[in-house]
N, C-alpha and C positions, 0 to 999 in steps of 0.2 A: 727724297727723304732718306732713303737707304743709301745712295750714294754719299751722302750726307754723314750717317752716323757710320760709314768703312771710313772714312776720310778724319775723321775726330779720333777714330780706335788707332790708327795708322799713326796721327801724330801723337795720342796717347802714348802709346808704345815707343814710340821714337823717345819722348822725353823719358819713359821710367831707364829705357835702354842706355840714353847717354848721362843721366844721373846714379845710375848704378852696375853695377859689374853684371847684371843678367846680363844675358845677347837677349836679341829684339826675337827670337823664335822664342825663346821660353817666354819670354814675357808674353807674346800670343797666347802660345799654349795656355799659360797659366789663365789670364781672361777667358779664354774659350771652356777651359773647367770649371772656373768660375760661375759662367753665365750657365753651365749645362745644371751646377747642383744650385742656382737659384730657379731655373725651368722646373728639375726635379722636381723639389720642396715645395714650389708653387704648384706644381699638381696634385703631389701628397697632398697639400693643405683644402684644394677643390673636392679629390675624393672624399677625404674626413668630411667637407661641411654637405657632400654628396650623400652619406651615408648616416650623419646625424638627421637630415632631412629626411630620407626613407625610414630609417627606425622610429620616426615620430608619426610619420605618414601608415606606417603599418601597426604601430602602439595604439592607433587612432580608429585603424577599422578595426582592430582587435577587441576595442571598446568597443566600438558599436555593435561588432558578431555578438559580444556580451549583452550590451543593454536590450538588443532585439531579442537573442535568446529568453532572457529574465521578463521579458515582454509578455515574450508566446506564453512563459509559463506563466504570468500571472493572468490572461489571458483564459488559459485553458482549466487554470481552478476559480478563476471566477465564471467560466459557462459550469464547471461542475457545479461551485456551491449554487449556485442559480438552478439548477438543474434538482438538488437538492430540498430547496428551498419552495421550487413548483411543487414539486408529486409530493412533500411533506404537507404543504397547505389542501395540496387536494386530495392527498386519500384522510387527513382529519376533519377538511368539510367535508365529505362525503361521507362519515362514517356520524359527525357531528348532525346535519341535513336529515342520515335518515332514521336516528334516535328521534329529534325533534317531530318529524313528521309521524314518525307513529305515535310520539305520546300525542301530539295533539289530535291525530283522531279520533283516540281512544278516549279521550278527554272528551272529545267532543259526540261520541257517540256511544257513549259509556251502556246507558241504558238500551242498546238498540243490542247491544253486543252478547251473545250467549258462551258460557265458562271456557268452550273448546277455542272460540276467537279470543276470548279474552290471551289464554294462554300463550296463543301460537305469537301472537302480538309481543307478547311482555317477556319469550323467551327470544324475539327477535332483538329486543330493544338490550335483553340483558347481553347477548354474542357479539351484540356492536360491543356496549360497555365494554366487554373482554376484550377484543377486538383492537379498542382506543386504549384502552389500557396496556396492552403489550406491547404495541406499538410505542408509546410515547416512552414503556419502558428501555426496548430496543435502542431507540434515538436516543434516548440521555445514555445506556449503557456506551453506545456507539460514539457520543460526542465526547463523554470523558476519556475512551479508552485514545483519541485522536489529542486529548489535552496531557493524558497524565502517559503517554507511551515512550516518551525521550525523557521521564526522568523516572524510568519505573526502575525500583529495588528486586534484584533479580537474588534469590536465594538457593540453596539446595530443597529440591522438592521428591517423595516417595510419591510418584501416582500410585501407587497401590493404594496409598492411605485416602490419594485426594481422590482417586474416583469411588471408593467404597464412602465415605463423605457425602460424597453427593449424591449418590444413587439412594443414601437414608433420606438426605433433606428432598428430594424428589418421588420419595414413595410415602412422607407424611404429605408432600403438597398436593401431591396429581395422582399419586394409585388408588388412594383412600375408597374410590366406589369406581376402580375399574377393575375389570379379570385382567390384568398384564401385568406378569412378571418379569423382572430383570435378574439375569442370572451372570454374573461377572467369575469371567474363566480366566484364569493365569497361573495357575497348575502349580510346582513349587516356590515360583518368584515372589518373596513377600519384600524385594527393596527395587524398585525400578527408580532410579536417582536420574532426574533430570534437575538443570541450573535454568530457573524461571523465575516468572512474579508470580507470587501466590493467587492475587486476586487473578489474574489474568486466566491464568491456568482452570481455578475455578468456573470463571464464568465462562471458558470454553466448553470445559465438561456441562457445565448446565446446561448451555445451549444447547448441546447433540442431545444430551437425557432427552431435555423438553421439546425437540424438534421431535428423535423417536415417538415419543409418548403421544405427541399429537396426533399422530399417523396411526396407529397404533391403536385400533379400538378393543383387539380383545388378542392374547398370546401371550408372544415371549419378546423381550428383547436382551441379544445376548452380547455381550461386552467380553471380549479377547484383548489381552495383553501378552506383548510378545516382543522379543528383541532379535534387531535386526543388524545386517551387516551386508547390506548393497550398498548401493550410493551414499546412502547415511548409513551413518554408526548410531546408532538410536532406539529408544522403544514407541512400537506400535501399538496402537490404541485404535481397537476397529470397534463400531456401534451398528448393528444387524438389527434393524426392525421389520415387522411385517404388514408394513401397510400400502400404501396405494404406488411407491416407487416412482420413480422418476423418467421422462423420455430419455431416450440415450444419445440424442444430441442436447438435450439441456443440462449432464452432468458437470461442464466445466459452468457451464454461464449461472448453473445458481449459486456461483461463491458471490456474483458480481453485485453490486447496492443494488437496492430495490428491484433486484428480480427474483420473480417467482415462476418457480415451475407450471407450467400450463396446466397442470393436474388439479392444483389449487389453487390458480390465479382467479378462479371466480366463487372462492371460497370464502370463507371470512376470518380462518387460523393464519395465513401468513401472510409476513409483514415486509419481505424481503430486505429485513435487517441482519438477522441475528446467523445469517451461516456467512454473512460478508463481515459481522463482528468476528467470527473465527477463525474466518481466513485471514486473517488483520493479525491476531494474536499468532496466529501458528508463524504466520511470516513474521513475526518481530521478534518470532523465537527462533529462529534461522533452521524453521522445518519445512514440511509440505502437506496437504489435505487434498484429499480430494473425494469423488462421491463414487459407487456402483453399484448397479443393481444386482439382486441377488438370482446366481443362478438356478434353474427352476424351480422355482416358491415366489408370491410375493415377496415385496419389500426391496431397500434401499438398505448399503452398507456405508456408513461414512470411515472414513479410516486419516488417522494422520500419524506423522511421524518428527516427533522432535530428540533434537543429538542429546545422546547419552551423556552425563556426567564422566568425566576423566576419571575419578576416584567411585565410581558405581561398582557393584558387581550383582551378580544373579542372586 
């Protein structure tokens, strides 16, 4: 075969040679360059359709690294919401369970029952109510603030104004028949300008008041404002209560849902909602929180820090 197609080239060349003024070497040559840049171009054209193929071949795991990734995540927020979804149903029937069960004994043993059992009964039945009540407040607080936090309206806010605000609306709610005072120190600073959402902000201060206050059966709790300039540029907001304090390995974990510090986990005040609502809010305001106890005295200091306003001053 090969002797074949030198044998055809040979007389090829012969004819262009005696029909035209080339000599029979150039005429080779030229064939031989010829056939080198259609070899060429035919491998050019192999790599190209070489390399179309791999870019589609790796466009293709790239989706799929994608659809697996978007997998796990949905995935690991449906074991959360399921996760959710358990201890919400169980600490409301359990809290629903043991309402029911006392009133119906009481009901049913009404007459047997003397004023000191009556009572102890019906102030049990009413700390559940409270109990269920704070709770389910928590949870809707906690579900809105996960509905309405990518489209919140972020303004200029004076915490000087919003926590003197709340510690009024928290001493008509909750001081009214306890000896504890709040005493809120920030020395000459009457404009602390942070850029936040008002509610948000709000219900963060509430939280701490009303978490203090629970703790808190009879003293002081004293509220420090003060501006910083470590890692953040911003004003601190510490809340110093004096009540039962917290283990000092549990100070990170009770930001986290429905944990409760071991202090109170066999209490019936909390709900391990409302300092993981705070933590939510401080991080969407591009700050930090975290807990400490207080050095020798009772009590727990919660403190957070969100960045100062650019146009703020002292």
């Amino acid at each position: 075969m090969l002797n074949t197609i030198m044998n055809v080239s040979e007389k090829f060349c012969r004819f262009l040679s005696d029909t035209t003024n080339i000599s029979l070497d150039n005429i080779q040559l030229i064939l031989i360059c010829s056939a080198l840049l259609v070899i060429i171009f035919y491998f050019i054209y192999k790599v190209k359709l070489l390399l179309i193929k791999v870019r589609r071949e790796f466009q293709t795991e790239v989706h799929v690294v994608e659809l697996k990734n978007k997998l796990l995540r949905i995935e690991e927020e449906l074991k959360s919401k399921t996760a959710i979804f358990n201890y919400t149903n169980h600490e409301i029937r359990t809290i629903i369970h043991g309402i029911s069960g006392l009133s119906q004994f009481i009901s049913e043993n009404w007459g047997l029952l003397d004023d000191a059992e009556l009572r102890k009964h019906i102030n049990s039945i009413s700390e559940n109510s409270i109990r269920l009540k704070n709770f389910m407040d928590e949870l809707l607080d906690l579900l809105k603030f996960n509905i309405d936090k990518n489209r919140a309206n972020f303004v200029e806010i004076n915490l000087v104004n919003s926590v003197n605000q709340v510690i009024e609306q928290c001493k008509k709610l909750f001081l009214f028949n306890k000896d504890v005072k709040i005493i809120f120190n920030h020395g000459e600073i009457r404009k602390a300008i942070i850029y936040g959402n008002t509610i948000m902000i709000d219900q963060l201060l509430f939280n701490l008041f009303t978490n203090a206050i629970k703790y808190t059966n009879q003293g002081f709790i004293n509220v420090n404002l003060s501006f910083v300039n470590d890692d953040i540029l911003g004003w601190k907001v510490s809340i110093s209560d004096e009540g039962i304090g917290i283990e000092d390995d549990e100070l990170k974990s009770i930001f986290e849902l429905f944990v409760r510090g071991s202090r109170t986990s066999h209490g019936s005040i909390g709900t391990g909602l409302g300092l993981n609502l705070c933590n939510e809010i401080v991080l969407n305001h591009k700050g930090t929180i975290w807990a400490e106890n207080n050095n020798g005295k009772k009590g727990a200091t919660f403190n957070f820090i969100i960045t100062i306003f650019q146009d703020s001053s002292v």
